[in-house]
N, C-alpha and C positions, 0 to 999 in steps of 0.2 A: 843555621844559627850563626852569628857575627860570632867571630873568634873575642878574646876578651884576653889582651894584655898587660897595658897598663894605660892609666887614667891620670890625667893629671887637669885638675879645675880645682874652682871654686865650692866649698862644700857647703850644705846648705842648715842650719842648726834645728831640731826637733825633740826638745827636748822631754817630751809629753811621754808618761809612762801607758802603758796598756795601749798603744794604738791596735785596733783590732781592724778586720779585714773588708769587715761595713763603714769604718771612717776612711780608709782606701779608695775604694770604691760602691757606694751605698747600693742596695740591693735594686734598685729600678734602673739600675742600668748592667742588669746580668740576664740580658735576653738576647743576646749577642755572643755566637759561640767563636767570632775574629778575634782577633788578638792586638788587630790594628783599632783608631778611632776612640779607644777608653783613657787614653790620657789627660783629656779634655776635661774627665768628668775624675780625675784623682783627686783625692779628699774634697771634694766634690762640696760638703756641708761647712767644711771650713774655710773653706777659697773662695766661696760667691755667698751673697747675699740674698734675701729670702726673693728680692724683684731682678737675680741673675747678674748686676751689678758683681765687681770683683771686692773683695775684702781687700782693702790695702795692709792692714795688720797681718794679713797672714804670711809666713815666710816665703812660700814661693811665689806670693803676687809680688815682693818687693823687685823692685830693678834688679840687683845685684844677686837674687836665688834664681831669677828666670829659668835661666842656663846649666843648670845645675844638676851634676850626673852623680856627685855624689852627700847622700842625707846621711847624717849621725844622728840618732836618734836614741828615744829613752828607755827603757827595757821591756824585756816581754813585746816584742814588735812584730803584727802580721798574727798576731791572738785571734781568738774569734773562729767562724766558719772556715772550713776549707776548701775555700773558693778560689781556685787555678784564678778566676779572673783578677783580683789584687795582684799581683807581681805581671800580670799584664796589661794595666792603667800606668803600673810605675815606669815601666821599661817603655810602653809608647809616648809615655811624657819626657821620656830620657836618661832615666836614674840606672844608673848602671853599676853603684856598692849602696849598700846600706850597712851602716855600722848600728851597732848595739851590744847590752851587754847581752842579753838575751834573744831568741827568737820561738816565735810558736812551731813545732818539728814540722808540719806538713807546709806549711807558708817559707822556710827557712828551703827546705830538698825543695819548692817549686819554682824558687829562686833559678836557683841552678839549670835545671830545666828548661829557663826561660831565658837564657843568658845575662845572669845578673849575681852578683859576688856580693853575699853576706858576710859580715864579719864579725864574727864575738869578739870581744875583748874585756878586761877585768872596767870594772867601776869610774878607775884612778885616769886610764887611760882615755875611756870615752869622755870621762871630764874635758881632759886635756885637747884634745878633737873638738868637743866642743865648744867650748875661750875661742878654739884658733876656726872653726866656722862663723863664729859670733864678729869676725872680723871683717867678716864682707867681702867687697871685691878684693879687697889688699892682700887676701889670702888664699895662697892657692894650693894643694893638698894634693897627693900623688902617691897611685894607689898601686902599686906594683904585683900584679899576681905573683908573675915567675921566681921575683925573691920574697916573693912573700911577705912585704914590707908597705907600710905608709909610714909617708915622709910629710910632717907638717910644712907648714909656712916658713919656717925659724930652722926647718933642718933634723929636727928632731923625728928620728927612726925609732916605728911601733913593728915589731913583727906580729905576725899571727899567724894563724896555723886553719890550714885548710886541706881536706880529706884529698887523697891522691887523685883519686880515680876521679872525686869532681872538678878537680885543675885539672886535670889531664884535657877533661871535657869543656868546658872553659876554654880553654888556652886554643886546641883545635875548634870551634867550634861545633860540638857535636849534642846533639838531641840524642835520645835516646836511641830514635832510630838511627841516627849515623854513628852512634857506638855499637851498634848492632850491623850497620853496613863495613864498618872496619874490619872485621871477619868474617865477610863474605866468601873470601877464596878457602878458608877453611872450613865454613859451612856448607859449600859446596862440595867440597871434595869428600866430607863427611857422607851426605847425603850420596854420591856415587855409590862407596864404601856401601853403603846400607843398602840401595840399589842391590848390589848383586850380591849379596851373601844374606840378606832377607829380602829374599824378590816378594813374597808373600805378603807381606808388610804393604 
């Protein structure tokens, strides 16, 4: 998994409450257990038109969202089924924070898992985030894990707070399994230990 530092771009405004994990990525295209290739098809029903055609209304067909790693959006985000593949359409399309004030719990932990940095923050705040994505290219946004900080356009520092052990993971790139390969040499040596004083075992 790519380590995950800091970010600094263009962030993208979404301000729709309840998106859930079928406006993500809609269920016909969850026949694919890759993790690559589903970005193509994120919010999928809102981005194209019924003849495949692109929506130019929609925030990420505009020129200025194309590129865009990081989405503010409106609360309760990633709602719905608990389907690992939504935080994997986002992350192959490029998104790498999503803000909100809220998040669904299994959609929010597969975040992380998938190297990508959710952020809660109060009401007042995402407001504020949002005005300042609503500005398009002129605004560029900067998402700091290691202090723990986003910095608006205008300079203005939002802290937030995120669980240790998931920065920790984040920050080294580590999946589950490579937080589990990090103590390797002490699960090794453990298993000797067991080895010879429960050979029976």
């Amino acid at each position: 998994m790519e380590k995950f530092t800091t970010i600094t771009g263009i962030a993208a405004p979404m301000p729709l409450v309840n998106i859930d994990t079928d406006m993500i990525i809609p269920k016909q295209f969850l026949k694919t257990i890759k993790r690559s290739g589903l970005g193509v098809h994120a919010f999928d029903e809102m981005r194209y038109n019924m003849d495949g055609s692109e929506n130019p209304d929609f925030v990420l067909n505009k020129p200025q969202y194309r590129e865009t790693q990081i989405l503010v959006a409106g609360e309760n985000f990633g709602c719905g089924s608990s389907r690992e593949h939504a935080p994997w359409a986002l992350a192959d399309f490029g998104i790498k924070v999503v803000i909100s004030t809220s998040f669904a719990d299994i959609f929010f932990n597969n975040c992380f898992k998938n190297g990508m940095l959710p952020v809660a923050l109060p009401q007042d705040q995402v407001d504020l985030l949002m005005k300042d994505a609503e500005k398009g290219a002129n605004a560029r946004v900067t998402v700091d894990l290691e202090a723990q900080e986003i910095t608006t356009s205008d300079g203005h520092v939002i802290p937030f707070e995120v669980d240790a052990c998931k920065k920790h993971c984040l920050l080294n790139g580590l999946d589950d399994i490579g937080l589990t390969l990090e103590k390797v040499a002490a699960i090794d040596t453990f298993e000797k230990i067991a080895a010879q004083t429960r050979p029976w075992v």
